[in-house]
N, C-alpha and C positions, 0 to 999 in steps of 0.2 A: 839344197838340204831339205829332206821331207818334211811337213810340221804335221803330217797325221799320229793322231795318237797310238802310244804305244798299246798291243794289248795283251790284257792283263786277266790274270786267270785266278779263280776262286780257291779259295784252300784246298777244299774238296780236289779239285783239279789237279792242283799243283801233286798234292798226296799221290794221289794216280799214276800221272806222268813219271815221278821220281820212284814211286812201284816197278812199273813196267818196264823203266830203264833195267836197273838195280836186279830184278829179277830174270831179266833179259842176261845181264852179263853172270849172273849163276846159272843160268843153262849155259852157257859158253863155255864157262870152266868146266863144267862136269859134261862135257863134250868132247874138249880136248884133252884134258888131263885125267890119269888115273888114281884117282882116291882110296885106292883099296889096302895100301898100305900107311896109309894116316891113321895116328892115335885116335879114336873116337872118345875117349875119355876129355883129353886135351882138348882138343877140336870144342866139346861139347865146354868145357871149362870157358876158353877164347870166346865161343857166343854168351856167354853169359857173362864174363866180363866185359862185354863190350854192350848188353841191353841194358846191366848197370850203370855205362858210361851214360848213353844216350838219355837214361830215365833220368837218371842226378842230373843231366842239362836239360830238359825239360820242366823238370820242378825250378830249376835256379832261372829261366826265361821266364816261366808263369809268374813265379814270386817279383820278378823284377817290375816287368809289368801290371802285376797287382799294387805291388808298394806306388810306379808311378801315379796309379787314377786315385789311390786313396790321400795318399799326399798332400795333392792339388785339393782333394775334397775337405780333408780338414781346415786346410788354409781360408776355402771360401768359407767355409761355416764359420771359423772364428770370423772373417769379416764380415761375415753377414749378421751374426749374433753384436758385433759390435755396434755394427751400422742400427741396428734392431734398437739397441739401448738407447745410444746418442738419440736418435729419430725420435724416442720415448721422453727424451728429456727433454731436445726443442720442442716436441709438443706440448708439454706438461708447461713450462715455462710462457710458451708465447700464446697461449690457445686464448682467444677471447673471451673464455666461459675464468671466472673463478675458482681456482679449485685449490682446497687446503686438505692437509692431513690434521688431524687434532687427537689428543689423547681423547679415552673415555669421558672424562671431566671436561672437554672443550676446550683444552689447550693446545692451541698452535704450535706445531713441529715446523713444518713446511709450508711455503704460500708461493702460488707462483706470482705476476705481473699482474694479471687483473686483479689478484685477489686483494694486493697493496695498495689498487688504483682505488677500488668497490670501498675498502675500508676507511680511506685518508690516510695514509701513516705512509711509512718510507720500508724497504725491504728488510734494514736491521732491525727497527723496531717491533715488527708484526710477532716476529718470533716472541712465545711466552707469555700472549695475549690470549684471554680466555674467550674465545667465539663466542660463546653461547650470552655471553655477559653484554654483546655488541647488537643482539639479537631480540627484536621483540614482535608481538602478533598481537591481533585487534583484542586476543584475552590472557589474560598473562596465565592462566590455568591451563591453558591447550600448549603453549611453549614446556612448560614442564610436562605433558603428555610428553608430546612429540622424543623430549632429551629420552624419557626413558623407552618409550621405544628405541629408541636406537641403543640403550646401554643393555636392551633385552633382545638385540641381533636381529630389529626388525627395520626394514629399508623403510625411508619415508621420499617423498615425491610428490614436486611442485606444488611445498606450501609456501603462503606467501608470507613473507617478513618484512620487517620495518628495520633497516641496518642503523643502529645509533654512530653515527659517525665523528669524529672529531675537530671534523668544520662547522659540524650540526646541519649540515646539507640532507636535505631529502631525498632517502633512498630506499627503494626496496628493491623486491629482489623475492624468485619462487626459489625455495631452498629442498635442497636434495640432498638424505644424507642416508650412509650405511656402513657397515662396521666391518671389518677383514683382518686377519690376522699375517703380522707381514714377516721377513724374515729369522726372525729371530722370535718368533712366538709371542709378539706383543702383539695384545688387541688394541689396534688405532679403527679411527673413522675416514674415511672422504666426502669431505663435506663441499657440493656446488652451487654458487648463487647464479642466479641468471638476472640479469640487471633488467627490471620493467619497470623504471622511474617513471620514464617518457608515459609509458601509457598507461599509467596507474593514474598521472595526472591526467592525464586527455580526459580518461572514464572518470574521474571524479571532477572535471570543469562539466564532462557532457551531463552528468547527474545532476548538479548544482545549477546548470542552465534549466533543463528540462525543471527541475522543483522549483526556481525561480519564474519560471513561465507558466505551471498548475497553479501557482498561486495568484499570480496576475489573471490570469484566468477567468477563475472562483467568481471573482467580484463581478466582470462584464454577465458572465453567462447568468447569474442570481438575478440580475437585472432584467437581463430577459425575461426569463423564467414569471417574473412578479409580474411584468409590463402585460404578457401574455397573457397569465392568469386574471389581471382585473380588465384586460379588455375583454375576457370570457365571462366575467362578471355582470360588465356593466353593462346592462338592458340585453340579454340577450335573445330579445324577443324581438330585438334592431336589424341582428342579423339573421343573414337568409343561410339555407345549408350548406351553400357552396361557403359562406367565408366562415362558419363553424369547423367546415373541413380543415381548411388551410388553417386555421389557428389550433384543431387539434392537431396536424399536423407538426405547426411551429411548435408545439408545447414538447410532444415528442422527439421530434430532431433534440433540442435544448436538452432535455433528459440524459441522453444519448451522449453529448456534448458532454454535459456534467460527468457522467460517469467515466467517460475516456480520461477525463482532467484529474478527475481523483483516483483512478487504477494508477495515473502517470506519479501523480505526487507517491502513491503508495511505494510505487518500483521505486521511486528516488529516495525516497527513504530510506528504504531495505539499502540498496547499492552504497549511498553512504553511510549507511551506517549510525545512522540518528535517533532509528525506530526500537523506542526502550519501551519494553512491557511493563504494561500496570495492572498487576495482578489484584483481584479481588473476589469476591463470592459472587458464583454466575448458575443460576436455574437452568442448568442444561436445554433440560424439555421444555420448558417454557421459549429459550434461546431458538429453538428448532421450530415451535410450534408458530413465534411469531413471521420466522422465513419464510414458512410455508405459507403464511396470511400474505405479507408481501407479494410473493410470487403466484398465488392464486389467479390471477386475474388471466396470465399467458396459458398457465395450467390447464384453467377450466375453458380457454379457447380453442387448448389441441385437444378439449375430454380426454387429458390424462388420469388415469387413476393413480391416486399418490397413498402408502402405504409406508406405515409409522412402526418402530419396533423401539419403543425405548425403556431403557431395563430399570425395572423400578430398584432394585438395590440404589442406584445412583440418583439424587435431587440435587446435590448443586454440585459444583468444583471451584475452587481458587484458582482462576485462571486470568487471563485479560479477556474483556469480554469480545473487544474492538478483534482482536486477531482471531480468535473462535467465531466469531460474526463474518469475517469474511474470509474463511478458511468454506465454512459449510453453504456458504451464501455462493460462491463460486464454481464449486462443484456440484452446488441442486441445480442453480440457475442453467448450467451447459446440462444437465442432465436433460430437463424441458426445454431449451431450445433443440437437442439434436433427436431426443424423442420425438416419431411419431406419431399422427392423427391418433386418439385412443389407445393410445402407447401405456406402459405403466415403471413407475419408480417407485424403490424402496427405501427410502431414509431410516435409518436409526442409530444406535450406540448402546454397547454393551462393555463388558471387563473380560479379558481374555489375563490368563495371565496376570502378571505387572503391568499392564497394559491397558489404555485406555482406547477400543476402537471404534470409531465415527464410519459407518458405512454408508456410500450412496451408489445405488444400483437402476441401472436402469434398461430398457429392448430396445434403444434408438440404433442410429447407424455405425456404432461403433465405430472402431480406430484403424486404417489399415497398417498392415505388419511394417512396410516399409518408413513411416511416421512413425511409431509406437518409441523409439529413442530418442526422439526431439521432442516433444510432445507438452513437456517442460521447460522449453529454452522459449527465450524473450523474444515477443511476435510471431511465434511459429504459429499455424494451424493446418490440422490436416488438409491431404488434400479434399476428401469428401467432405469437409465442412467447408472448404473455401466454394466448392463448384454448388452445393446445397444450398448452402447460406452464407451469401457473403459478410453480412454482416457481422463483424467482431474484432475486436484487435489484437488477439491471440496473446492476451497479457493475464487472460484469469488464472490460469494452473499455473502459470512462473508467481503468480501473487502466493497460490497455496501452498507450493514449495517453498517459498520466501518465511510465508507467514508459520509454517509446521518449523522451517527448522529455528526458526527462533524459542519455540516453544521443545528444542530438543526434541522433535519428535521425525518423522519419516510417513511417505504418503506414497503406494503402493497402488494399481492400477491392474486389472485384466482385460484384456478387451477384443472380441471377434466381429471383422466388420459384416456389418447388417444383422448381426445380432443382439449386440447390447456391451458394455461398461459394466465392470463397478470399480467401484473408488475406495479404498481402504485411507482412513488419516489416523496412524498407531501413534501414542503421544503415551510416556513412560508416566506412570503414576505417581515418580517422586517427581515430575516438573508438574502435577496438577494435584488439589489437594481434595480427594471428593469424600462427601459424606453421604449422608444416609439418614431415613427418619427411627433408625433402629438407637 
């Protein structure tokens, strides 16, 4: 018995073949037989009864064949719409992130698994509970922000909260929330925690370490400093040049020292969260005039020209003097460190607006583009300042950011390398109180 395949011919083909036949055997009849006494009325009626048969079975095959593929195609859809749902629901349920539904007010409709683990309670109970009531942030006036953003249709995204829980266990958690309307035309929310207990503690033992160790610190490095200083004192007509060198030297490093320790106490403050403002009456220009005396000495060694605009409408403000002290003090200081031999900077402060703004400008080496969004994060420095001057611990602009936004304010920057910076610190006039000698 053969096992070669049969073969098999294309519609098209088939159509042909069964032409050729078909019209093969009407040449034959009208070959041998004579037609010339048939009805052609009849005759003409029979073809056309018979192209109605064929056509009515053609439509009833195509229909059949259509009903088959569509059939099967609904079937999969319903199962594949079901499949789609269930698959929504073990997600919804088992997903390791938090996620609740809540009315506008903050009341719990739905919680899946995490969200009854994240809170303490049991799956009956969560129901009926008011989220927001569970919820708290480092100021209880940005939690009521936040609620009405979202009752005014606007998404919020990874803030971080303190979840009051009912074991009293410490927990937070970056909270993500936004409002939809679901089917039945109620406006609910989806509110998601993401659980950062673990390393909210880590960051607040490593902060606590680090301000525990500026502080021990303090004490050794003061010591030096003094020891230094009265060996510079005493007879220094004892020493020769060479150990005048090495003790300004040691005086210097020590300086150096100090100030790395107190940038460090500064960021751990900020990070924890400890650094409360003491507001009181601060002489602006006087506050600027005395920075620049400090810093004079690096100034007048690169012959910088330094160049003052400050707006006399303004003598003093209610401010903390300590956080304006090293808001201005940090962005002159890199301004003459990255300025050039003969270079020139502009300090001053003026009223824009509601606005109070501290500008510092200067022609040093500016920022490259690809730095220019880090620029602000903690120990970062450019690459042309790392390769320039190594010298720095890349913690002064995270101080200024630190220290502006305490004061509600925002610090803004322009910067083209090899051509120059300037520094904008915009600080809102209802967080500073200024006067005037009018």
């Amino acid at each position: 018995m053969s096992n070669s395949p049969q073969k098999t011919y294309t519609p098209l083909s088939q159509a042909v073949i069964v032409f050729t036949v078909l019209f093969t055997a009407l040449l034959s009849l009208a070959f041998f037989f004579d037609f010339s006494d048939i009805d052609l009325g009849g005759l003409l009626f029979l073809v056309s009864f018979l192209c109605c048969v064929f056509i009515a079975k053609d439509t009833y095959d195509i229909s059949k064949v259509s009903e088959n593929i569509v059939v099967p195609q609904k079937t999969a859809e319903k199962s594949t719409a079901f499949s789609s749902e269930e698959m929504y629901t073990q997600l919804y349920n088992n997903s390791p992130v938090p996620y609740i539904i809540i009315t506008l007010d903050g009341v719990i409709k739905s919680a899946n698994t995490a969200a009854v683990r994240v809170f303490g309670v049991t799956q009956k109970s969560i129901k009926g509970i008011n989220a927001f009531e569970k919820l708290k942030t480092s100021d209880e006036a940005h939690l009521d922000f936040l609620l009405e953003k979202f009752r005014s249709g606007v998404a919020i995204g990874d803030e971080m909260v303190f979840i009051n829980r009912k074991d009293n266990r410490e927990s937070w958690a970056l909270l993500s929330l936004f409002s939809f309307t679901d089917a039945w035309g109620e406006k609910i929310g989806l509110l998601t925690l993401v659980d950062i207990t673990k390393q909210k503690k880590a960051e607040d033992a490593k902060s606590e370490f680090v301000s525990l160790a500026s502080h021990q610190l303090r004490t050794p490095i003061a010591g030096m400093k003094w020891s230094t200083e009265l060996l510079q004192m005493d007879n220094p007509e004892s020493l020769s040049d060479r150990q005048h060198k090495y003790i300004d030297r040691l005086l210097e490093s020590t300086q150096r020292m100090a100030i790395l320790v107190d940038d460090f106490l500064r960021v751990s403050r900020f990070e924890l969260g400890t650094f409360q403002p003491e507001y009181e009456e601060v002489n602006l220009t006087q506050l600027c005039e005395d920075i620049l005396v400090e810093q004079s000495v690096r100034a007048n060694q690169k012959k910088i020209e330094v160049n003052t605009f400050f707006d006399p409408d303004i003598t003093t403000i209610k401010t903390d003097p300590n956080l304006m002290r090293m808001i201005i003090t940090n962005i002159y200081t890199n301004a003459v460190k990255y300025t050039k031999e003969a270079g020139t900077i502009h300090l001053g402060f003026g009223k824009k607006d509601d606005d109070l703004i501290i500008t510092v400008e200067d022609n040093g080496m500016g920022i490259p583009p690809g730095d220019q969004d880090a620029i602000f994060s903690k120990l970062f420095r450019a690459a042309n300042a790392m390769r320039n001057i190594p010298d720095g611990t890349g913690l002064g602009l995270y101080i200024v950011k630190e220290a502006v936004s305490v004061l509600r304010g925002q610090v803004t920057f322009t910067s083209t390398e090899d051509i120059g910076t300037t520094f904008e610190v915009i600080l809102p006039l209802d967080a500073v109180t200024v006067s005037s000698d009018d």
